[in-house]
N, CA, C and O of each residue as an XYZ file, in Angstrom:
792
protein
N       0.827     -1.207      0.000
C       0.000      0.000      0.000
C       0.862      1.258      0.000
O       0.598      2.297     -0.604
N       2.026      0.997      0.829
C       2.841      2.740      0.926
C       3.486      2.431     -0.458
O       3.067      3.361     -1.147
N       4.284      1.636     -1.271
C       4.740      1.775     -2.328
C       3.674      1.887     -3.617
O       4.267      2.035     -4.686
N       2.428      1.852     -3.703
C       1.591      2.468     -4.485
C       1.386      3.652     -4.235
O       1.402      4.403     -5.210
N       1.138      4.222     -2.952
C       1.157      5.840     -2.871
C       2.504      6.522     -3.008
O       2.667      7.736     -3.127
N       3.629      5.420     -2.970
C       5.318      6.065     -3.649
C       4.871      6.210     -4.910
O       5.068      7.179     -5.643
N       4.395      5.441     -5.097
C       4.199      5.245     -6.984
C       3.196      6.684     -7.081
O       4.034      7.586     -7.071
N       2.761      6.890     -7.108
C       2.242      7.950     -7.369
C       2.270      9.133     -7.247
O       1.840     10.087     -7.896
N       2.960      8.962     -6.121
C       3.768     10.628     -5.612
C       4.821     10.838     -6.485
O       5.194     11.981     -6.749
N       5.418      9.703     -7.033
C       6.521      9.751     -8.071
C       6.217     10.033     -9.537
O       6.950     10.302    -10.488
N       4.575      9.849     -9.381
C       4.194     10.310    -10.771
C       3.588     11.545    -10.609
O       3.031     12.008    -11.604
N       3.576     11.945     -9.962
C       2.651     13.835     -9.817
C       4.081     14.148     -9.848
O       4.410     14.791    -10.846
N       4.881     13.908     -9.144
C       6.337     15.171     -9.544
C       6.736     15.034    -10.633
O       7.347     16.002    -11.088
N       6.577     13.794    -11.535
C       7.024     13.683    -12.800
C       5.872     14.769    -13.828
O       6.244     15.791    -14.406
N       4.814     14.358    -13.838
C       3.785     15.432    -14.071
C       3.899     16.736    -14.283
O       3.258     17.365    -15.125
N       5.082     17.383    -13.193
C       5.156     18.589    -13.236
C       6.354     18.767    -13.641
O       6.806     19.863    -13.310
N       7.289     17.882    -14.437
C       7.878     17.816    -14.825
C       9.038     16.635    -15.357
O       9.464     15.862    -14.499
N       9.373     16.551    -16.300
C      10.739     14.889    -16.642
C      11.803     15.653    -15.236
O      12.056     16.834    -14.996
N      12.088     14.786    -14.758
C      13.811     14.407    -14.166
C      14.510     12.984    -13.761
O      14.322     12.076    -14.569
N      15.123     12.750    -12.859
C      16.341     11.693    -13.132
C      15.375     11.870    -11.791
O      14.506     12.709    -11.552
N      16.035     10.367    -10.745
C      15.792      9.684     -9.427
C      16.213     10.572     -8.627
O      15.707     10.533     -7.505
N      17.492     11.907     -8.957
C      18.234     12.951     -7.943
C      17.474     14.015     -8.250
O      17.431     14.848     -7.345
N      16.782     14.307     -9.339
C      16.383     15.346     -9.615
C      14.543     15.314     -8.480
O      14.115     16.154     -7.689
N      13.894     13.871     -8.969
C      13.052     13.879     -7.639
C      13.104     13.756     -5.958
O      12.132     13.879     -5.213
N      14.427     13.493     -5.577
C      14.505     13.224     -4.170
C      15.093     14.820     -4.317
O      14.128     15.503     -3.973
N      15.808     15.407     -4.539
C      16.066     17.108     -4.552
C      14.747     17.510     -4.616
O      14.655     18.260     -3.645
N      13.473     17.470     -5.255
C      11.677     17.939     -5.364
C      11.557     17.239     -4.097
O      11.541     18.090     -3.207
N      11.472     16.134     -3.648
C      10.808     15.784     -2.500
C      10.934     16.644     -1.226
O       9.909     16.896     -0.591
N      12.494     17.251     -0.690
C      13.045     17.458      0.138
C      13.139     18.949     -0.132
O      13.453     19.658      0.824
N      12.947     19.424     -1.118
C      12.101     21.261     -1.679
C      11.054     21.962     -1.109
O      10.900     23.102     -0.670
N      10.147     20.632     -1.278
C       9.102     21.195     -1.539
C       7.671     20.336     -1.115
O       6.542     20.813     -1.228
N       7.972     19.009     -0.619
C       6.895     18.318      0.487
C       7.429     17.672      1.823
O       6.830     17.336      2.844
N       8.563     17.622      1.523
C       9.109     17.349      2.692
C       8.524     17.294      4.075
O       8.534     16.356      4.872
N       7.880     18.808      4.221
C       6.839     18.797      5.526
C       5.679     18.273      5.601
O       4.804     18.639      6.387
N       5.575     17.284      4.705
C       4.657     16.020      4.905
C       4.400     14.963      4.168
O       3.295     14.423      4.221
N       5.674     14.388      3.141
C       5.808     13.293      2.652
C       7.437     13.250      2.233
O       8.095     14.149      1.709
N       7.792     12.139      2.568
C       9.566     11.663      1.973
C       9.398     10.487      1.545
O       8.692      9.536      1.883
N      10.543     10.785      0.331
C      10.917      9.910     -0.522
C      12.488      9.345     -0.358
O      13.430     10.134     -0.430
N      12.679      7.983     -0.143
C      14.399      7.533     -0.042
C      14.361      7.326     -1.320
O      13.463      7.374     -2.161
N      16.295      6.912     -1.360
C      16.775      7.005     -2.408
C      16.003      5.260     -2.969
O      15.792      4.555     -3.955
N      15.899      5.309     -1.994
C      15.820      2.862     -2.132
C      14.557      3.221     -2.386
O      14.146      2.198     -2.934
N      13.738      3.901     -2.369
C      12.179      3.894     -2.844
C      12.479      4.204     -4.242
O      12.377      3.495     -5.244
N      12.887      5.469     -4.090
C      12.779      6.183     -6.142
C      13.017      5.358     -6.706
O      12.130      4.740     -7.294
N      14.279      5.002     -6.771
C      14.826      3.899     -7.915
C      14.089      2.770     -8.515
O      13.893      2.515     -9.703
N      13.733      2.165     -7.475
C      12.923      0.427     -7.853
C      11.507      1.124     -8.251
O      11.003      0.460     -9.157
N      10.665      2.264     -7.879
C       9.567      2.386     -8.264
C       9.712      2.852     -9.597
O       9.003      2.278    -10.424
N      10.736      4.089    -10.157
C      10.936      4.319    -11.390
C      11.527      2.823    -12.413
O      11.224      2.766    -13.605
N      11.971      2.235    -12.061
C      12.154      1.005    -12.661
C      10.578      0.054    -12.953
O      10.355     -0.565    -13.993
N       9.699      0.135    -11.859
C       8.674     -0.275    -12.233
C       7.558     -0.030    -13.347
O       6.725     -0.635    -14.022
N       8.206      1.577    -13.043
C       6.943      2.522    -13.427
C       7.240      2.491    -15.154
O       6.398      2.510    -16.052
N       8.675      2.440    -15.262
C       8.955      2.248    -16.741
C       8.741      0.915    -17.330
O       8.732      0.743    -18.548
N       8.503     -0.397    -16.135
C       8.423     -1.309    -17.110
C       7.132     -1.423    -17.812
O       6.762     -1.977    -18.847
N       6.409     -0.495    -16.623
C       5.066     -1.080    -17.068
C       4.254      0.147    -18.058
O       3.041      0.354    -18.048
N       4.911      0.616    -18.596
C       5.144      1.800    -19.558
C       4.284      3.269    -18.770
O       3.897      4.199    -19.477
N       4.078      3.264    -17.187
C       3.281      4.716    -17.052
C       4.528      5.416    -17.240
O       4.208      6.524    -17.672
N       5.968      5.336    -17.124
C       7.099      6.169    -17.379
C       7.808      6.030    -18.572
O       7.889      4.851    -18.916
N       8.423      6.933    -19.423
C       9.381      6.469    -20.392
C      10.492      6.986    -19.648
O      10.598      7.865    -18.793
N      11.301      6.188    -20.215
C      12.937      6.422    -19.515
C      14.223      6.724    -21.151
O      14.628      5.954    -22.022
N      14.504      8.422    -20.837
C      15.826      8.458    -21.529
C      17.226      8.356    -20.920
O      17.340      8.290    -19.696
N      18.179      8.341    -21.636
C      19.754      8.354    -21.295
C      20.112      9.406    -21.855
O      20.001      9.476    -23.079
N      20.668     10.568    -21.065
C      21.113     11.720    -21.696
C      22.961     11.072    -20.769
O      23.308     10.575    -19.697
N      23.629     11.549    -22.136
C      25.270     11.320    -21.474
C      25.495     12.491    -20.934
O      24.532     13.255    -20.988
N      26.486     12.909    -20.408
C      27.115     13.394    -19.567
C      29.013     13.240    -19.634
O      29.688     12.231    -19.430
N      29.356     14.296    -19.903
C      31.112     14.363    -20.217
C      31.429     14.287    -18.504
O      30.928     14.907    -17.566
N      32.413     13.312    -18.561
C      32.815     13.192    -17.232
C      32.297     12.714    -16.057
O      32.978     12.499    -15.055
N      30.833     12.498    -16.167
C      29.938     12.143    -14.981
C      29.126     10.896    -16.216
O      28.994     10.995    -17.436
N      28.729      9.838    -15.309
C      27.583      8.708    -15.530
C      26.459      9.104    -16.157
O      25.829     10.066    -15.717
N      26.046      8.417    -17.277
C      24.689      8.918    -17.920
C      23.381      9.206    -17.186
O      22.808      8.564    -16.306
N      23.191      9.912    -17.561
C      22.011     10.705    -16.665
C      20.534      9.993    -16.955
O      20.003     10.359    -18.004
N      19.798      9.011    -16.147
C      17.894      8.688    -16.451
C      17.166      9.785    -16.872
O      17.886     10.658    -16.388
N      16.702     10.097    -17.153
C      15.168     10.994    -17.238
C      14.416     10.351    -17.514
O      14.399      9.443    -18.344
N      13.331     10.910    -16.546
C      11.968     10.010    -16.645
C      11.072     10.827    -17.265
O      11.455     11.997    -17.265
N       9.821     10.610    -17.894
C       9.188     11.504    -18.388
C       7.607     10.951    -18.028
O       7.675      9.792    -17.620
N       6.454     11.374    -18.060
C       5.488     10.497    -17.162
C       5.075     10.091    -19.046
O       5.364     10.732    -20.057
N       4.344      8.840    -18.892
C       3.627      9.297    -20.122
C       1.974      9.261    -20.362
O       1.241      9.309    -19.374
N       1.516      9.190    -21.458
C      -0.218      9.332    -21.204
C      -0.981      7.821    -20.034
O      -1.765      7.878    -19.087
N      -0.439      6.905    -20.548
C      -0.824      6.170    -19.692
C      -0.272      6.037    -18.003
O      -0.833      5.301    -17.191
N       0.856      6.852    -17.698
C       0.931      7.330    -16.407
C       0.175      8.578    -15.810
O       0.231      8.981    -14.648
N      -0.643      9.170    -17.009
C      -1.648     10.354    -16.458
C      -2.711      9.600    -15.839
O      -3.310      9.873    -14.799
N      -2.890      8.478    -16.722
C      -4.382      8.470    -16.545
C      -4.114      7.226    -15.539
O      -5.157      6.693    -15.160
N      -2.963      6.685    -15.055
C      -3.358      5.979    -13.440
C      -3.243      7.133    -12.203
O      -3.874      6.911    -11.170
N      -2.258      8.630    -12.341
C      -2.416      9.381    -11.559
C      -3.988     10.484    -11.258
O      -4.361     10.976    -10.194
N      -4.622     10.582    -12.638
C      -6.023     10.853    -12.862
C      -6.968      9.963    -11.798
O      -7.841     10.354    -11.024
N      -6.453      8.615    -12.060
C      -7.562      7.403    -11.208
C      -7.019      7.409    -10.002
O      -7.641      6.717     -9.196
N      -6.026      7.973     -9.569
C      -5.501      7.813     -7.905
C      -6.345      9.145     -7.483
O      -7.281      9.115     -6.684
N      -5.878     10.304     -8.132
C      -6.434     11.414     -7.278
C      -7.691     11.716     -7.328
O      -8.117     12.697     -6.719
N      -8.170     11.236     -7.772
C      -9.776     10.937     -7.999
C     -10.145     10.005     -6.860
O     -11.376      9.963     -6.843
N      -9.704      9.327     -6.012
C     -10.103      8.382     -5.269
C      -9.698      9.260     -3.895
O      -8.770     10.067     -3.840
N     -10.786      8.846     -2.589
C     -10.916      9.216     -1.766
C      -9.226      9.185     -0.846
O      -8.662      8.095     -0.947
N      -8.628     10.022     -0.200
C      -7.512      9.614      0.514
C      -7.918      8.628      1.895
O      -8.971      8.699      2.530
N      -6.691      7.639      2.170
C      -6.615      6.977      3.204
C      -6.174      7.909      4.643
O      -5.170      8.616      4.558
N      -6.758      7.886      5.615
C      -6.217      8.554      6.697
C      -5.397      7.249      7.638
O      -5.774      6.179      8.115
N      -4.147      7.967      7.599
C      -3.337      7.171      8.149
C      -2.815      7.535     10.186
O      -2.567      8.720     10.414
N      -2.728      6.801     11.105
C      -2.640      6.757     12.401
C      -1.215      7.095     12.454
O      -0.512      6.085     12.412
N      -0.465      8.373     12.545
C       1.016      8.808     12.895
C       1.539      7.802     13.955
O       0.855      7.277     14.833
N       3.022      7.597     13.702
C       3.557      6.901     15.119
C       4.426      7.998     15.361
O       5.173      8.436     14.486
N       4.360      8.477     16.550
C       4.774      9.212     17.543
C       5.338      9.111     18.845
O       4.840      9.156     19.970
N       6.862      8.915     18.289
C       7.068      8.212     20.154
C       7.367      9.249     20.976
O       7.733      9.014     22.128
N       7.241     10.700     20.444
C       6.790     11.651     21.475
C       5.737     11.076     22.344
O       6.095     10.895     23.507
N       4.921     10.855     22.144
C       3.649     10.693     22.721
C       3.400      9.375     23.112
O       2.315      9.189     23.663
N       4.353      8.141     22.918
C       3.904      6.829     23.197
C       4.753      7.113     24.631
O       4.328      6.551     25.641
N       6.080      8.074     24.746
C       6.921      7.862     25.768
C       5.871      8.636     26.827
O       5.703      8.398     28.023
N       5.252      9.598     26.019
C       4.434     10.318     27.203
C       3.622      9.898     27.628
O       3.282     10.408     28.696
N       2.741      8.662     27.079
C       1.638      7.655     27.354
C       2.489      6.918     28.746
O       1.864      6.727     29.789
N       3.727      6.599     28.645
C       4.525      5.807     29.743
C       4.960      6.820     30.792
O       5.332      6.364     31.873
N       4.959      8.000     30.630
C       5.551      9.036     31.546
C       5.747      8.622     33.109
O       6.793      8.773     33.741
N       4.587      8.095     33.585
C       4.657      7.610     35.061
C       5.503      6.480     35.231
O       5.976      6.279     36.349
N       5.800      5.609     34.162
C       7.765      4.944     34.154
C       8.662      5.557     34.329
O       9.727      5.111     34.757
N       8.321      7.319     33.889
C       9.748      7.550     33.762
C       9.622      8.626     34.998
O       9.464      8.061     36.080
N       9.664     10.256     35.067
C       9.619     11.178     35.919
C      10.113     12.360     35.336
O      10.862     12.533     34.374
N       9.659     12.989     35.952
C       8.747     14.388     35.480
C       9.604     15.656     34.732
O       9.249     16.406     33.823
N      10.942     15.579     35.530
C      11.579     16.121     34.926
C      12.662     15.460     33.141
O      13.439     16.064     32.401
N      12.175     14.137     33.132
C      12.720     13.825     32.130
C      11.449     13.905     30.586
O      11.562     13.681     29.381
N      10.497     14.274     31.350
C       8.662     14.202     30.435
C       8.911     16.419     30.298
O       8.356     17.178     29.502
N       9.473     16.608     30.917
C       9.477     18.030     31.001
C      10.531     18.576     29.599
O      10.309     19.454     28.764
N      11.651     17.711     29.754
C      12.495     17.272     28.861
C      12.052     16.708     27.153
O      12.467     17.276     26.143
N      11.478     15.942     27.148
C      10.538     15.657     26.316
C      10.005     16.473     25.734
O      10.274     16.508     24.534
N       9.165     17.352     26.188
C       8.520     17.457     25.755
C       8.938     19.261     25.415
O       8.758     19.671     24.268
N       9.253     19.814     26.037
C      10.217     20.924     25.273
C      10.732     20.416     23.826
O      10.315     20.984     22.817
N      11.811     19.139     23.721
C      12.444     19.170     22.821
C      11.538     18.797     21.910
O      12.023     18.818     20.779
N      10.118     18.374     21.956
C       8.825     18.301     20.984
C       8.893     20.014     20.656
O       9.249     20.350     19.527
N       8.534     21.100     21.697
C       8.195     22.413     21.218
C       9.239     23.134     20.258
O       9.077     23.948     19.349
N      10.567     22.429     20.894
C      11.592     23.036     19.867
C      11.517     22.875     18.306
O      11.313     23.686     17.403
N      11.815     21.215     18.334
C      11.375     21.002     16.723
C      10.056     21.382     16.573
O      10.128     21.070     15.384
N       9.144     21.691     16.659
C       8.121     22.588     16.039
C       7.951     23.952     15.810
O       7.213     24.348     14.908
N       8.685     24.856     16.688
C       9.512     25.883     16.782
C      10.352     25.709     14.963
O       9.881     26.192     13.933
N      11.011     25.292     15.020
C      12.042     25.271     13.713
C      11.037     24.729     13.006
O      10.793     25.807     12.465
N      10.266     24.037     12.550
C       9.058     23.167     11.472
C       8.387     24.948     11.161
O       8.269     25.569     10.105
N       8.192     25.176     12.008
C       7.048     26.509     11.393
C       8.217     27.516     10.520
O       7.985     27.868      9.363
N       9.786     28.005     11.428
C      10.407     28.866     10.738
C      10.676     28.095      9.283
O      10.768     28.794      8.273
N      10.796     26.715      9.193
C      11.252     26.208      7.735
C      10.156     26.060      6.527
O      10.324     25.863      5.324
N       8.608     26.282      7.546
C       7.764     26.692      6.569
C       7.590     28.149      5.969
O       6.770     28.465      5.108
N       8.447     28.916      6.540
C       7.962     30.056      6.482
C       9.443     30.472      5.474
O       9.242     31.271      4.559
N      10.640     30.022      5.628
C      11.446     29.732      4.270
C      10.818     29.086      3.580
O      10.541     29.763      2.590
N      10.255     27.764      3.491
C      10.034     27.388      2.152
C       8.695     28.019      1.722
O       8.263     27.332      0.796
N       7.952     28.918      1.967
C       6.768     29.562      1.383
C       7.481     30.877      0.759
O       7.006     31.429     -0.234
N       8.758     31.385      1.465
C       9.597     32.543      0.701
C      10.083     31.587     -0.754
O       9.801     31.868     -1.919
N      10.553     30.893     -0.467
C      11.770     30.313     -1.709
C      10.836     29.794     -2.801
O      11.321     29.591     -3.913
N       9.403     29.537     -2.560
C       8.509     28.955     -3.305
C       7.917     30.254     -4.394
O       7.757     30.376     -5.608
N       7.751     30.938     -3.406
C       7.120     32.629     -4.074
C       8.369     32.985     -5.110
O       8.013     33.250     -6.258
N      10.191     33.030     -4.752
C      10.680     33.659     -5.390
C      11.155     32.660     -6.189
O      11.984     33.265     -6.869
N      11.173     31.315     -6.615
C      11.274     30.746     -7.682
C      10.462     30.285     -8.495
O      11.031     29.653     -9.385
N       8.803     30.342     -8.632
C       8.057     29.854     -8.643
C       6.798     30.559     -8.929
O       5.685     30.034     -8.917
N       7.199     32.428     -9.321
C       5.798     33.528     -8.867
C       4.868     33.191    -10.002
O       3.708     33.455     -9.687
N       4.993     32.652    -11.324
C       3.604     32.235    -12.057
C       2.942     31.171    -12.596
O       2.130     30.974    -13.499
N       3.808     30.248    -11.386
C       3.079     28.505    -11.601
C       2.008     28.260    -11.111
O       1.633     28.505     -9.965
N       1.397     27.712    -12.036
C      -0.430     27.447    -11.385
C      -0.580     26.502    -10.132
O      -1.538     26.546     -9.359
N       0.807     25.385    -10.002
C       1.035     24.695     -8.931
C       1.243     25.737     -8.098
O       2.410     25.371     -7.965
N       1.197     26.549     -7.520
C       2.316     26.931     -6.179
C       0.749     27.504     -5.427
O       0.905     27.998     -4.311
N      -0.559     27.471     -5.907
C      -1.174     28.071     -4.641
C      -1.270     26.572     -3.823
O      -1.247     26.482     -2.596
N      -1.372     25.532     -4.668
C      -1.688     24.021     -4.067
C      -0.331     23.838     -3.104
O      -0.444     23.158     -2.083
N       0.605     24.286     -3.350
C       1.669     24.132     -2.717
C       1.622     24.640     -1.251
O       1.817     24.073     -0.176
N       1.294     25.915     -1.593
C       0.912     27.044     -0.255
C       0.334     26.690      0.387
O       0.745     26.843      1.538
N      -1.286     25.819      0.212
C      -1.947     25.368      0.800
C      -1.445     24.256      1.797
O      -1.768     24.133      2.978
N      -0.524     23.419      1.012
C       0.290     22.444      2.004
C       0.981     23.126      2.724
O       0.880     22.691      3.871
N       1.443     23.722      2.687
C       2.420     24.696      3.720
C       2.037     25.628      5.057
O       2.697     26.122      5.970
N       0.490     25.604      4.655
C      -0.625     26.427      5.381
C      -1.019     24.938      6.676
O      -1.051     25.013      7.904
N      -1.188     24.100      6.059
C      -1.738     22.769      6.848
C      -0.452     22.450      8.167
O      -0.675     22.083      9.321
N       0.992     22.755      7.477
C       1.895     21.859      7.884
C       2.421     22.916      8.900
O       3.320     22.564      9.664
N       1.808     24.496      8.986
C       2.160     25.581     10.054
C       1.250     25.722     11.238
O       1.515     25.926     12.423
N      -0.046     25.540     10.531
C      -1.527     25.840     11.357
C      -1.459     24.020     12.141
O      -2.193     23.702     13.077
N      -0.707     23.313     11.666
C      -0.665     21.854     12.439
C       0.459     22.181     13.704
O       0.145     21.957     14.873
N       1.845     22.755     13.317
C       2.820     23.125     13.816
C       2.316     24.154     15.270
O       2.570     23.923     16.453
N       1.807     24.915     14.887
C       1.184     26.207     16.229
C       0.188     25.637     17.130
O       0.249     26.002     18.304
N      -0.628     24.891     16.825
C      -1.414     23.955     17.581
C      -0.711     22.805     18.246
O      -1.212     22.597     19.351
N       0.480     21.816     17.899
C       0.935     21.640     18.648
C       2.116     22.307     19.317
O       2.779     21.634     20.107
N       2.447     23.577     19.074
C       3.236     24.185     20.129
C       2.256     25.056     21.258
O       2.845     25.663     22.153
N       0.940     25.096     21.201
C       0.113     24.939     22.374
C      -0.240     23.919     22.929
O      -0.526     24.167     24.100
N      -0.387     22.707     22.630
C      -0.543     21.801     23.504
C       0.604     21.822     24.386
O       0.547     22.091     25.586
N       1.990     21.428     23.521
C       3.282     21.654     24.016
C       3.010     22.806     25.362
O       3.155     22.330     26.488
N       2.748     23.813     25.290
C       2.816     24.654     26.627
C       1.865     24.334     27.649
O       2.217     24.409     28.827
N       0.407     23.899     27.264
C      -0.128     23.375     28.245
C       0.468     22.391     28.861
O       0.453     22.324     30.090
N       0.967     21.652     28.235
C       1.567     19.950     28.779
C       2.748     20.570     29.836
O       3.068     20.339     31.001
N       3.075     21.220     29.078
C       5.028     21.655     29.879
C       4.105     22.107     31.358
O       4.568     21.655     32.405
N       3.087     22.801     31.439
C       2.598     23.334     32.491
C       1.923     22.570     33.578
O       1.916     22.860     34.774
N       1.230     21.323     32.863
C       0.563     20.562     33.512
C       1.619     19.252     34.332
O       1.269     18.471     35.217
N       2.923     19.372     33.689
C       3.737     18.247     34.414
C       4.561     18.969     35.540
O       4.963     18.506     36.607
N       4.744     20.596     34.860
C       5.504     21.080     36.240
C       4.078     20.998     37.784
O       4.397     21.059     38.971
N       3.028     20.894     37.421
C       2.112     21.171     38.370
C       2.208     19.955     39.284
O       1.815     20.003     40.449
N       2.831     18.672     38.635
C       2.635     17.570     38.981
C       3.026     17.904     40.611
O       3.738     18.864     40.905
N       2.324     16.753     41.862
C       3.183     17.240     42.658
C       4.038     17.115     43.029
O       4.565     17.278     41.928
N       4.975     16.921     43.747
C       7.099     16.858     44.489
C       6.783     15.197     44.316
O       7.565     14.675     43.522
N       5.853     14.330     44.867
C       6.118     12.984     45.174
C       6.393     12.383     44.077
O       7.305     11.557     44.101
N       5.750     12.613     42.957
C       5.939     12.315     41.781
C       6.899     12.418     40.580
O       6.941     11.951     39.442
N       7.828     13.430     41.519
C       8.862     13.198     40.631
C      10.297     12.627     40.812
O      11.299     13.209     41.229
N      10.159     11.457     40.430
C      10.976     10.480     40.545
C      10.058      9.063     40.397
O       8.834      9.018     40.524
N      10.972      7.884     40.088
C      10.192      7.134     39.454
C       9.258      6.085     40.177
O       9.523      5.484     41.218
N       8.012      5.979     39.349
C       7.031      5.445     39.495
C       7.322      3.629     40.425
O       7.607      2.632     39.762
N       7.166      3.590     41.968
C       7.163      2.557     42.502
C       6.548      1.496     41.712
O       5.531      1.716     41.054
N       7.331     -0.075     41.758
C       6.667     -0.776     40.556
C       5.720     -1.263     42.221
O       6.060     -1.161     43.400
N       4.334     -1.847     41.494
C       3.494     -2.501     42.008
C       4.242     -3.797     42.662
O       5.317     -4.219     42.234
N       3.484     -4.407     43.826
C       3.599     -5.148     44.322
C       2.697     -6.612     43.708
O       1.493     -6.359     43.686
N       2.930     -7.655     43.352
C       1.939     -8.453     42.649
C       1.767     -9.175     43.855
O       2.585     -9.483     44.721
N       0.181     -9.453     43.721
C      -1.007     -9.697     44.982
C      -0.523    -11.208     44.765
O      -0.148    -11.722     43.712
N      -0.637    -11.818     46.110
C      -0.234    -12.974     46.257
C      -1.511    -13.328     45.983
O      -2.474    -12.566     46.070
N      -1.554    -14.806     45.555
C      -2.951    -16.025     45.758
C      -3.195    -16.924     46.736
O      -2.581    -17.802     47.340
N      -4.193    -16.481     46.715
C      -4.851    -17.365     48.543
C      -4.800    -18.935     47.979
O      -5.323    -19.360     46.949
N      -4.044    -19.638     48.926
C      -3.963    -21.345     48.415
C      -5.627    -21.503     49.114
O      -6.213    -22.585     49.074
């Protein structure tokens, strides 16, 4: 299932343009990065697929001094399986977050190490919003009359207004563990297991 939605994410960037396997992991890490990645071990084998099964054509441009260069190019019959994907309802997928699985365990650990935690959650979100707010500059000044870039913005709008909401939870939380009281911080006594009456 995730390498069909590779497959397809690999065909909308092709869509918006032919490039090589470097030329899309350089687009991935541009310009969705703040909410989809592509490895190098994904591109490759899916563009290999995608050409066998003709939604891609694949050229060889040489190169003086450097290895011949792929280009992929999408072709009509790779429109019309990306036509039939985005046409179909999206899957909502359950994030794993071991921010939050460690904080589910917090009473294992103690308070000042959940305090810890969970700052360094506000930080990287802290930097997630300033790198949206570069890549919505760098998008505007390379990019001012592509019909793609309000769809772009819009992702960028999701991935800030997601970012500020959790850097309020983040402050409630930071607030609600310092409240915790003194006994509690330090770690959680393990239970005693109840003997059985013979």
């Amino acid at each position: 299932m995730k390498q069909s939605k590779s497959k397809h994410a690999i065909l909308g960037l092709l869509a918006q343009g032919s490039g090589s396997g470097y030329d899309i992991k350089k687009i991935v890490e541009q310009k969705i990065s703040h909410f989809w990645n592509e490895s190098y071990g994904q591109i490759y084998p899916i563009l290999k697929d995608l050409a066998a099964t003709k939604l891609v054509s694949r050229k060889v441009e040489r190169q003086t001094g450097k290895p011949d260069r792929q280009v992929y190019t999408i072709t009509a019959r790779g429109r019309a399986s990306l036509d039939d994907w985005l046409s179909e309802p999206a899957q909502f997928q359950v994030l794993r977050n071991e921010t939050l699985l460690k904080l589910f365990f917090g009473h294992e650990s103690d308070t000042d190490a959940n305090l810890r935690l969970i700052q360094r959650y506000r930080d990287y979100h802290l930097q997630l919003i300033d790198g949206c707010a570069e890549l919505e500059k760098e998008l505007k000044r390379d990019h001012p009359g592509d019909t793609d870039l309000p769809y772009w913005l819009m992702t960028i709008d999701h991935c800030r207004v997601e970012a500020r909401a959790v850097l309020r939870w983040c402050d409630v939380t930071l607030k609600k563990l310092a409240d915790l009281d003194e006994p509690t911080r330090g770690r959680k006594p393990r239970a005693t297991p109840v003997r059985q009456r013979r």
